[in-house]
Structures are given as C-alpha cells and as structure tokens.
N, CA, C and O atoms as CSV, one atom per row, in Angstrom:
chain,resi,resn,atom,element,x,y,z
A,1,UNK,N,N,-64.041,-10.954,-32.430
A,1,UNK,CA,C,-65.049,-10.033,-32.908
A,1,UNK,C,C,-64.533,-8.610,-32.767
A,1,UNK,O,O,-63.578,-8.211,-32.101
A,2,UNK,N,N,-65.325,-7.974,-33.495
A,2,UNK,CA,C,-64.765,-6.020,-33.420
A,2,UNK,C,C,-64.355,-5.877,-31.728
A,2,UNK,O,O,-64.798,-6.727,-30.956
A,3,UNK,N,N,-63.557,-4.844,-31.255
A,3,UNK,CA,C,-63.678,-4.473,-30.046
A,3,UNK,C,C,-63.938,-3.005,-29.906
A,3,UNK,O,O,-63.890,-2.230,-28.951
A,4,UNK,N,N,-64.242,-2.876,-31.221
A,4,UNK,CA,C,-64.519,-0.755,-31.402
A,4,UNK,C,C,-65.875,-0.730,-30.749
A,4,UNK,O,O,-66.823,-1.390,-31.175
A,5,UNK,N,N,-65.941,0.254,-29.438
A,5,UNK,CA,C,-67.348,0.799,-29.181
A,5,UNK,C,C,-68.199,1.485,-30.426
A,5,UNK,O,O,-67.787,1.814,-31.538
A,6,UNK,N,N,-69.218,1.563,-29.991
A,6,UNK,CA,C,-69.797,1.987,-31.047
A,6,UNK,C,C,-69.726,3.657,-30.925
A,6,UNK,O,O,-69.491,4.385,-29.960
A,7,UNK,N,N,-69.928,3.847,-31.852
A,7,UNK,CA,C,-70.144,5.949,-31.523
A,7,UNK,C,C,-71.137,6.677,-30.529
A,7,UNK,O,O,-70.975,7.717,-29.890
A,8,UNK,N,N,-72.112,5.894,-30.590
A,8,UNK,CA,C,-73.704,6.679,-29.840
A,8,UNK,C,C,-74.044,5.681,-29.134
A,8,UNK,O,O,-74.566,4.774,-29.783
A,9,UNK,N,N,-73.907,5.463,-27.698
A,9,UNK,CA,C,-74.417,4.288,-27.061
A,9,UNK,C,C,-75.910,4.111,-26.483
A,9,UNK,O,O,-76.484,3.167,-25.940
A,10,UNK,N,N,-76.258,5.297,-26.797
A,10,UNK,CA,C,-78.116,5.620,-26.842
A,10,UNK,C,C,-78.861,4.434,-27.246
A,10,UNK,O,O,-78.521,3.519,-27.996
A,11,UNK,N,N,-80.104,4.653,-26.509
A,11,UNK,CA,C,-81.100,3.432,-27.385
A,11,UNK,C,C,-81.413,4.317,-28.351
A,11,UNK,O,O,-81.495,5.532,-28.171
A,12,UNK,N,N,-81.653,3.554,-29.730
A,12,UNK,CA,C,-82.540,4.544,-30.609
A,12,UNK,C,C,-84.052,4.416,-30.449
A,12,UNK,O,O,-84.510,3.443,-29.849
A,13,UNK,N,N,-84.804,5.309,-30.935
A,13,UNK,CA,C,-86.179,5.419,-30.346
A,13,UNK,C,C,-86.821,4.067,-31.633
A,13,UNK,O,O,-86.102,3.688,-32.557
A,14,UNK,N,N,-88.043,3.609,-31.439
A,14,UNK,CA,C,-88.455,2.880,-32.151
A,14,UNK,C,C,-88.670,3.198,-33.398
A,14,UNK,O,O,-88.512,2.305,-34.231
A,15,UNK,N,N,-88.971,4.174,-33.725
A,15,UNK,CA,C,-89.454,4.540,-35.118
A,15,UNK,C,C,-88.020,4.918,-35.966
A,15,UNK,O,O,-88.157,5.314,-37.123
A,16,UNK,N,N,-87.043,4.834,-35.561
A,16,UNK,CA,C,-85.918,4.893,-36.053
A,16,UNK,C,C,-85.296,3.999,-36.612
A,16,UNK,O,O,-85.217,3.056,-35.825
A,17,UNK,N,N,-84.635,3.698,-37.875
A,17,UNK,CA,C,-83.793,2.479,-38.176
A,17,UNK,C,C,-82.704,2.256,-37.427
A,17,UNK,O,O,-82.183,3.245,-36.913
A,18,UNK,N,N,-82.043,0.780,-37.165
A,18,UNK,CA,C,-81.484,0.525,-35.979
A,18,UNK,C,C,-80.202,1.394,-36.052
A,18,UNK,O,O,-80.074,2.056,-37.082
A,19,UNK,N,N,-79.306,1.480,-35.178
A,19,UNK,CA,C,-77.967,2.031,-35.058
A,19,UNK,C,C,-76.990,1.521,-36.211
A,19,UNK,O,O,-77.217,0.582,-36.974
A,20,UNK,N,N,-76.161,2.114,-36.190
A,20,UNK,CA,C,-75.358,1.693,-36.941
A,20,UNK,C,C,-73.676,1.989,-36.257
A,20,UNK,O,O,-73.087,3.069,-36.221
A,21,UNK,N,N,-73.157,0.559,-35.729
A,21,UNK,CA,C,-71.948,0.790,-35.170
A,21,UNK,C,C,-70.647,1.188,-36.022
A,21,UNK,O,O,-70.317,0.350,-36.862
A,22,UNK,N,N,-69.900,2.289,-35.932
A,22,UNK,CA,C,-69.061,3.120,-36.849
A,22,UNK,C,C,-67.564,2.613,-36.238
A,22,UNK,O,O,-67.353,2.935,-35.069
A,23,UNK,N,N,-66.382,1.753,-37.021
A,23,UNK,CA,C,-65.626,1.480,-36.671
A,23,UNK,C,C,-64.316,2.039,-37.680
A,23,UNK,O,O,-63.998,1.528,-38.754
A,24,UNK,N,N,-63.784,2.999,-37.152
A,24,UNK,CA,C,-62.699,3.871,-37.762
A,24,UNK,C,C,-63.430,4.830,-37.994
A,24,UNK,O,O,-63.509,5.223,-39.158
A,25,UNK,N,N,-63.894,5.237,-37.346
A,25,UNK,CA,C,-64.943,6.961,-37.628
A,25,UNK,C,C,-63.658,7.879,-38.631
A,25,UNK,O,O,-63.870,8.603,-39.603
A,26,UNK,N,N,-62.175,7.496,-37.912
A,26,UNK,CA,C,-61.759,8.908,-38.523
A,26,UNK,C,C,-61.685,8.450,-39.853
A,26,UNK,O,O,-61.772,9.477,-40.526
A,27,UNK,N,N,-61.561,7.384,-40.691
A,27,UNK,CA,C,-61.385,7.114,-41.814
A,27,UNK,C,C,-62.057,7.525,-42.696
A,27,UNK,O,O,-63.262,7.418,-42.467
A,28,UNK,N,N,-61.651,8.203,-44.147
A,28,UNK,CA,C,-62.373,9.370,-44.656
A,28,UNK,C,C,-62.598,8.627,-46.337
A,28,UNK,O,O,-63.193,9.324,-47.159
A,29,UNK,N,N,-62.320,7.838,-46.580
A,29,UNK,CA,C,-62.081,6.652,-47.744
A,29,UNK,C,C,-63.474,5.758,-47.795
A,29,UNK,O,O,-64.216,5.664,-46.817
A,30,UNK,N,N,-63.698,5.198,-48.898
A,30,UNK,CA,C,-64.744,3.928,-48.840
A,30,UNK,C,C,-65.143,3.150,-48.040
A,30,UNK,O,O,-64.320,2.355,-47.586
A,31,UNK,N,N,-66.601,3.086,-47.551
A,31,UNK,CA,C,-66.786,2.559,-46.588
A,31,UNK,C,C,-68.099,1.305,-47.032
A,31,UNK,O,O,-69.023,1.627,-47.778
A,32,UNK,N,N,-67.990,-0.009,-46.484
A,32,UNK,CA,C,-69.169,-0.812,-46.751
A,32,UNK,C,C,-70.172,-0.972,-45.038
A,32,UNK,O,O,-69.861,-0.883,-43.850
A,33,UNK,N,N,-71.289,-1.211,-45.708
A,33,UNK,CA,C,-71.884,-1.613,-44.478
A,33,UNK,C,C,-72.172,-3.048,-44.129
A,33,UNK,O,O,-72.358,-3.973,-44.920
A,34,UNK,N,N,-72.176,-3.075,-42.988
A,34,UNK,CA,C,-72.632,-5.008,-43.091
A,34,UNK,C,C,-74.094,-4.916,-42.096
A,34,UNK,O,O,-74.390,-3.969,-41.367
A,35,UNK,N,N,-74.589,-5.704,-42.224
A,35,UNK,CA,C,-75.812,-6.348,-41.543
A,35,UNK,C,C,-75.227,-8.053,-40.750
A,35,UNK,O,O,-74.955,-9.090,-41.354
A,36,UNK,N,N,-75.197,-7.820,-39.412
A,36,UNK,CA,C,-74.170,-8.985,-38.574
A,36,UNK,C,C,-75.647,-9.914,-38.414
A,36,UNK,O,O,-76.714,-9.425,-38.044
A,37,UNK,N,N,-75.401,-11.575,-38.840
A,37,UNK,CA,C,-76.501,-11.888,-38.108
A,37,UNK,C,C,-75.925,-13.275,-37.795
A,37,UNK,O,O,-75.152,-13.906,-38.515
A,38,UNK,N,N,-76.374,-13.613,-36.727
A,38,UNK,CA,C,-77.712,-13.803,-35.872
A,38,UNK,C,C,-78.036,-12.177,-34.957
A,38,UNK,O,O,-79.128,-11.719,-34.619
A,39,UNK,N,N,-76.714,-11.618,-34.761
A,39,UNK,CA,C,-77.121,-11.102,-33.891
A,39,UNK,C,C,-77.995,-9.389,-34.385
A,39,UNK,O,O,-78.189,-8.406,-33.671
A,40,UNK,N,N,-78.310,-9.589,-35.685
A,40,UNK,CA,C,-78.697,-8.083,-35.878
A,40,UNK,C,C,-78.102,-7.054,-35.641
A,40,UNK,O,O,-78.731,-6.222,-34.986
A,41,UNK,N,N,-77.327,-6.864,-35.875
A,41,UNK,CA,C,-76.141,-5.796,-35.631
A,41,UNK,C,C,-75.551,-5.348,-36.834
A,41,UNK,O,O,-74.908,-6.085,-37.581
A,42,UNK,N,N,-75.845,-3.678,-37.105
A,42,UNK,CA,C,-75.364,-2.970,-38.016
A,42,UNK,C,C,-74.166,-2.293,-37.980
A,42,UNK,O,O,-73.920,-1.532,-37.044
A,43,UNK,N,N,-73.148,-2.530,-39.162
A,43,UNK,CA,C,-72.120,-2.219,-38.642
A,43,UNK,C,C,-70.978,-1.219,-40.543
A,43,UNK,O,O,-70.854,-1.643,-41.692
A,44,UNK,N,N,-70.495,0.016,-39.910
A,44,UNK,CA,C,-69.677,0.517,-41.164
A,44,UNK,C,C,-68.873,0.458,-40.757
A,44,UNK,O,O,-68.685,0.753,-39.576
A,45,UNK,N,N,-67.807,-0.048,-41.728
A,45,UNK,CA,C,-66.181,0.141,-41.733
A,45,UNK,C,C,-65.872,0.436,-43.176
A,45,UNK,O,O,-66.568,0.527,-44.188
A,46,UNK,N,N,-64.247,0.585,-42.852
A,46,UNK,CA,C,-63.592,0.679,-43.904
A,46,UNK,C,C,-63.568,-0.363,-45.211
A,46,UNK,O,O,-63.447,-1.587,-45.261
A,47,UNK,N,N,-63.694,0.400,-45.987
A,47,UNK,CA,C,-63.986,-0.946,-47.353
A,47,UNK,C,C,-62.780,-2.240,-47.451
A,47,UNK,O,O,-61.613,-1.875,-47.590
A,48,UNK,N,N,-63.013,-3.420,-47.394
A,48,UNK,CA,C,-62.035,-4.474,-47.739
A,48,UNK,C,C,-62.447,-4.694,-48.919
A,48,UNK,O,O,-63.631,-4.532,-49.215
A,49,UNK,N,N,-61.527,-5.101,-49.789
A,49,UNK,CA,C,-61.212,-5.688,-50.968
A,49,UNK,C,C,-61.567,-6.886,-51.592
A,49,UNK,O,O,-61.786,-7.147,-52.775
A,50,UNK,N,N,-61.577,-7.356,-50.892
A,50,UNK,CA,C,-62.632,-8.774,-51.008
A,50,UNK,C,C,-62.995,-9.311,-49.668
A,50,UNK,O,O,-62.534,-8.925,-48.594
A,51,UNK,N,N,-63.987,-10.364,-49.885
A,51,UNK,CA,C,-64.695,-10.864,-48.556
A,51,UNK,C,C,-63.949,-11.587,-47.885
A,51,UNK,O,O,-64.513,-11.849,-46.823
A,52,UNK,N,N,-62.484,-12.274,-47.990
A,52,UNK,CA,C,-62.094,-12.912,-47.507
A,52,UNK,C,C,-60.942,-11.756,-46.090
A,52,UNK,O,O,-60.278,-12.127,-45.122
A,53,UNK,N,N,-61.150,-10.683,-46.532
A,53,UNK,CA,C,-60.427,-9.466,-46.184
A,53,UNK,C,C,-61.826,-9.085,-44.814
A,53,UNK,O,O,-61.731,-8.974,-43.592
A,54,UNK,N,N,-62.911,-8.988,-45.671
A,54,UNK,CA,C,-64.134,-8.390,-44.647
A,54,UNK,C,C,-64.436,-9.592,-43.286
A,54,UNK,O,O,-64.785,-9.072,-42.227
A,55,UNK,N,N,-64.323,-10.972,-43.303
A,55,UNK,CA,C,-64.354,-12.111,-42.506
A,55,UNK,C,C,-63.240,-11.567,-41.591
A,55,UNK,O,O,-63.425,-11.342,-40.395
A,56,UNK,N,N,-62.193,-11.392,-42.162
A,56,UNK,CA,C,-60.670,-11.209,-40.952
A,56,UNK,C,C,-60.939,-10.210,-40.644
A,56,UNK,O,O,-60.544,-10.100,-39.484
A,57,UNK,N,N,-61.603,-8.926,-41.094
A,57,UNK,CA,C,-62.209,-7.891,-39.961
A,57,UNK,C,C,-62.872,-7.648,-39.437
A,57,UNK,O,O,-62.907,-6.576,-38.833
A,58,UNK,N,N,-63.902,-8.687,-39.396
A,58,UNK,CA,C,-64.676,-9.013,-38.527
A,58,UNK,C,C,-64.454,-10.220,-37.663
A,58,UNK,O,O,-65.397,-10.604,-36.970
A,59,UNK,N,N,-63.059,-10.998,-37.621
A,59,UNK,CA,C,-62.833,-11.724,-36.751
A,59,UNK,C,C,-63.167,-13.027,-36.752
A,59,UNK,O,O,-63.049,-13.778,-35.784
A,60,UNK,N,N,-63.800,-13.468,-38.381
A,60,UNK,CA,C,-64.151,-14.430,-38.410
A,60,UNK,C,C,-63.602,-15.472,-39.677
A,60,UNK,O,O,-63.472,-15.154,-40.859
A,61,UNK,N,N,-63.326,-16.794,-39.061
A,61,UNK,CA,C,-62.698,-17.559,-39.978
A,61,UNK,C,C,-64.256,-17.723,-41.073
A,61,UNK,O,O,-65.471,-17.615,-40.901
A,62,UNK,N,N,-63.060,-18.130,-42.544
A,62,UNK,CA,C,-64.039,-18.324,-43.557
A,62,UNK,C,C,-65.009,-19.263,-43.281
A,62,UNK,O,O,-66.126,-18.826,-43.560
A,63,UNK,N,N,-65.016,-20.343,-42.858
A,63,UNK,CA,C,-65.632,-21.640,-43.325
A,63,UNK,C,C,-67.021,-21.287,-41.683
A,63,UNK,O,O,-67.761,-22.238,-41.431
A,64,UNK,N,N,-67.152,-20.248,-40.978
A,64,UNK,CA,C,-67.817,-19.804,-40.313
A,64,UNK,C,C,-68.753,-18.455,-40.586
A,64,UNK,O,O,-69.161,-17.626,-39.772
A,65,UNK,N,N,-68.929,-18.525,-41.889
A,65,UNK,CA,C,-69.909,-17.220,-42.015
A,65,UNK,C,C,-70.027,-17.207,-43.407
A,65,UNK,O,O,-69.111,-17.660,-44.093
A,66,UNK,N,N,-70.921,-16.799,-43.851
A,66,UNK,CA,C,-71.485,-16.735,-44.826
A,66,UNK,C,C,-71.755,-15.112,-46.112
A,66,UNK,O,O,-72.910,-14.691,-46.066
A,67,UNK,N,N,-70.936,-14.442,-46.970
A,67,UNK,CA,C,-71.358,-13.057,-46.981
A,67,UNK,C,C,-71.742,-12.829,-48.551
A,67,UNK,O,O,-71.297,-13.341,-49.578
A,68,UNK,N,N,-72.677,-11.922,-48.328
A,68,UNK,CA,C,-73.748,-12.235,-49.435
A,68,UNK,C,C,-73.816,-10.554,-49.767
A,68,UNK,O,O,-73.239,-9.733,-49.054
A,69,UNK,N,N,-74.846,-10.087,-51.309
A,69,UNK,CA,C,-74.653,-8.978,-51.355
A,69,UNK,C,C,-75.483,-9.126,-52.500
A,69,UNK,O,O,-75.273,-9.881,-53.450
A,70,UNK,N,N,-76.487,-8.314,-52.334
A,70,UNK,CA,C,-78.083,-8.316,-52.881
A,70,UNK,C,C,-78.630,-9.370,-53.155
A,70,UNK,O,O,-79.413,-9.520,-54.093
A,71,UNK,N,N,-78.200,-10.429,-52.179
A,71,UNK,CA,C,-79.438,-11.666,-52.238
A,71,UNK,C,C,-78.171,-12.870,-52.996
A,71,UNK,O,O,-78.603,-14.012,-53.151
A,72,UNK,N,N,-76.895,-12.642,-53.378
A,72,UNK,CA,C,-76.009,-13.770,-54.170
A,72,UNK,C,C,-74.681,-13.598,-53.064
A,72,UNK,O,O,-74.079,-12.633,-52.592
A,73,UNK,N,N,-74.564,-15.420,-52.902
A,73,UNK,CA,C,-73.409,-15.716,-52.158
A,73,UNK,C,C,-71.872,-14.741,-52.997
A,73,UNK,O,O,-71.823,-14.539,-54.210
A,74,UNK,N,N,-71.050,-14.393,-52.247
A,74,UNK,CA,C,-69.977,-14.053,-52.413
A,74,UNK,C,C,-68.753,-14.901,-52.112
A,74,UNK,O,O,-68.441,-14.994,-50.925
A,75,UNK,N,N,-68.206,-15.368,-52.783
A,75,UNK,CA,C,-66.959,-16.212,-52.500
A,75,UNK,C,C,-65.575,-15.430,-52.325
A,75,UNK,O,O,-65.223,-14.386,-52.875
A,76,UNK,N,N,-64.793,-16.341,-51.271
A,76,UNK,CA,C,-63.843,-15.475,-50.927
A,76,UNK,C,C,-63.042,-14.360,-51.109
A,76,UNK,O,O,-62.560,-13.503,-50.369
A,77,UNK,N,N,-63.024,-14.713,-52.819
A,77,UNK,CA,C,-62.064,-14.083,-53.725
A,77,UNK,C,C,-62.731,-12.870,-54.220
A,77,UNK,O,O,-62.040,-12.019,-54.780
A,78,UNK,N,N,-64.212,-12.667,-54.053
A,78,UNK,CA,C,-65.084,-11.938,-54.924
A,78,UNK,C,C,-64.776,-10.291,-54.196
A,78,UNK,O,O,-64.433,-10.094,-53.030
A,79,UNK,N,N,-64.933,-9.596,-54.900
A,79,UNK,CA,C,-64.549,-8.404,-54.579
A,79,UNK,C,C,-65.875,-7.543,-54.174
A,79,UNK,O,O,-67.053,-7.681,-54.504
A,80,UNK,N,N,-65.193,-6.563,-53.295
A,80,UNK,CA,C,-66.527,-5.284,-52.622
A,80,UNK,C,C,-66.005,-3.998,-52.885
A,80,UNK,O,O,-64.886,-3.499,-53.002
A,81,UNK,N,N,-67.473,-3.531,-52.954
A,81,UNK,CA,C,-67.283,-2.037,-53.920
A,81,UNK,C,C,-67.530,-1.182,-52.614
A,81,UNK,O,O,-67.888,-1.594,-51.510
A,82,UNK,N,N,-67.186,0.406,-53.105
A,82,UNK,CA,C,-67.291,1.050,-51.905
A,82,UNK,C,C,-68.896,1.213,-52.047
A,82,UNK,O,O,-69.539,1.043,-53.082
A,83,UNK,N,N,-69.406,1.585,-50.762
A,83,UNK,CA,C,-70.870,2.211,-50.606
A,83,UNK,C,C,-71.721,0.202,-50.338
A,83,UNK,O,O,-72.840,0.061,-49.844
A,84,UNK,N,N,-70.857,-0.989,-50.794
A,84,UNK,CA,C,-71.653,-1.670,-50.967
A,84,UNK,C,C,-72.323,-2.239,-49.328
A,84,UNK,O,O,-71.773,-1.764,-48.335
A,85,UNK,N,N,-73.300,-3.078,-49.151
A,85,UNK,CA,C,-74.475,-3.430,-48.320
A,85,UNK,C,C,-74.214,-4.850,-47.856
A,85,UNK,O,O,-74.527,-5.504,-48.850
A,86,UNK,N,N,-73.913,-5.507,-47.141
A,86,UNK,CA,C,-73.673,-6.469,-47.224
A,86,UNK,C,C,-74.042,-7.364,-45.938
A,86,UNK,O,O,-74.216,-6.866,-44.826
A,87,UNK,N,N,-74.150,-8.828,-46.229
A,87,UNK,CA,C,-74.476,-9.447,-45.090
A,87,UNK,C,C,-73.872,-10.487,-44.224
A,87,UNK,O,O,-73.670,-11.636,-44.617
A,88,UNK,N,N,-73.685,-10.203,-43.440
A,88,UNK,CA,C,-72.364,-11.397,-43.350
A,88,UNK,C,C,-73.362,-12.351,-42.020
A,88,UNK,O,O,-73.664,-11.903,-40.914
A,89,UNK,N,N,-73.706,-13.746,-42.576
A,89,UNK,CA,C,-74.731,-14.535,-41.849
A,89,UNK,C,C,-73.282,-15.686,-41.127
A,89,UNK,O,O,-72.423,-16.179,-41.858
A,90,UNK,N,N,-73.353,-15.943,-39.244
A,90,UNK,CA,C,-72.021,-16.702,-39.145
A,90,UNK,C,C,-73.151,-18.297,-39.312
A,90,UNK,O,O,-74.371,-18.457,-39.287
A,91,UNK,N,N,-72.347,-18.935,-39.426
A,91,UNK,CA,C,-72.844,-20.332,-39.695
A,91,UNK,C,C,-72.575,-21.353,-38.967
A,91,UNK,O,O,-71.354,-21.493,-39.037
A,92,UNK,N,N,-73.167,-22.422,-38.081
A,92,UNK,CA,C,-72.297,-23.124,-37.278
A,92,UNK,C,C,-72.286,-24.961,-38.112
A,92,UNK,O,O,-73.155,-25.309,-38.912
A,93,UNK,N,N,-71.163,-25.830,-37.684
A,93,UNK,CA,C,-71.717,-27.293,-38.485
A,93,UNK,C,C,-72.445,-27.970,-37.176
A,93,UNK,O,O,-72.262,-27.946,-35.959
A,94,UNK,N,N,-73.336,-28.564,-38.052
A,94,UNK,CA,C,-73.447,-29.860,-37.070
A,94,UNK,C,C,-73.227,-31.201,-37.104
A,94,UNK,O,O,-73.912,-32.189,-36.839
A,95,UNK,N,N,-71.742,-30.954,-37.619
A,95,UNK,CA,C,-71.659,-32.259,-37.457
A,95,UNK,C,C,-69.673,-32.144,-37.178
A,95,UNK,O,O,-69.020,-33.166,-36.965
C-alpha cells in the first residue's frame, strides 16, 4: 500500500469533506483522484495511464480490486484522463 504520509494530519472538522491524502505534492503535472474502499480513504496522485498502472501504485495486484469511473468498470488496458475521479473498490475471493 502507499507509504506517503499524508500532508495535514489534522482531524477535519465534520462539516468538511473528508481529507484528501496528497502523494507527490511536489508534482506539478496531471493529477487523478481515487476514492480507496473499504477503507474510505481519499487519495491524489500523479496521473497513470491506464488502470493497470493506477493498481501498481497503489500496491495492488489486478485480480484484487476493482476501478471504476462514473459508475462503469474500467479494464486494465482502459485509459485515465487527467482531473479524472475514480474508485478503486479492493475485492477479496471466496473461494
């Protein structure tokens, strides 16, 4: 998983939308956001190129997460735009 602290280790007050953990602050280029879940965790980085790029920077093998982008699965190969929103849900099997 990331090991970048986040920028502001403050609680945010309630009426605030949640934090948003900033990883490569100095990076001045395209940036996407993700929404981490289970654990609810907001997070910007540097833009990857496709999702199979955004999984390995976030530390996670493909066939363990799920990343989606206005409501439609994204497959590995599928590409991300800068500014885009995204969700990356991890998935476990049971079987």
């Amino acid at each position: 998983m990331i090991d970048t602290p986040p920028c502001d280790t403050a609680a945010a007050p309630q009426n605030e939308a949640p934090r948003v953990h900033v990883v490569c602050p100095e990076h001045t280029g395209a940036r996407v956001t993700v929404l981490l879940q289970p654990e609810e965790k907001r997070i910007s980085l540097p833009r990857p190129k496709t999702s199979r790029q955004l999984l390995a920077a976030l530390g996670l093998a493909e066939e363990t997460a799920l990343v989606a982008r206005e409501g439609q699965l994204l497959t590995p190969d599928r590409h991300i735009w800068p500014e885009d929103d995204l969700l990356v849900r991890k998935v476990a099997s049971s079987g």
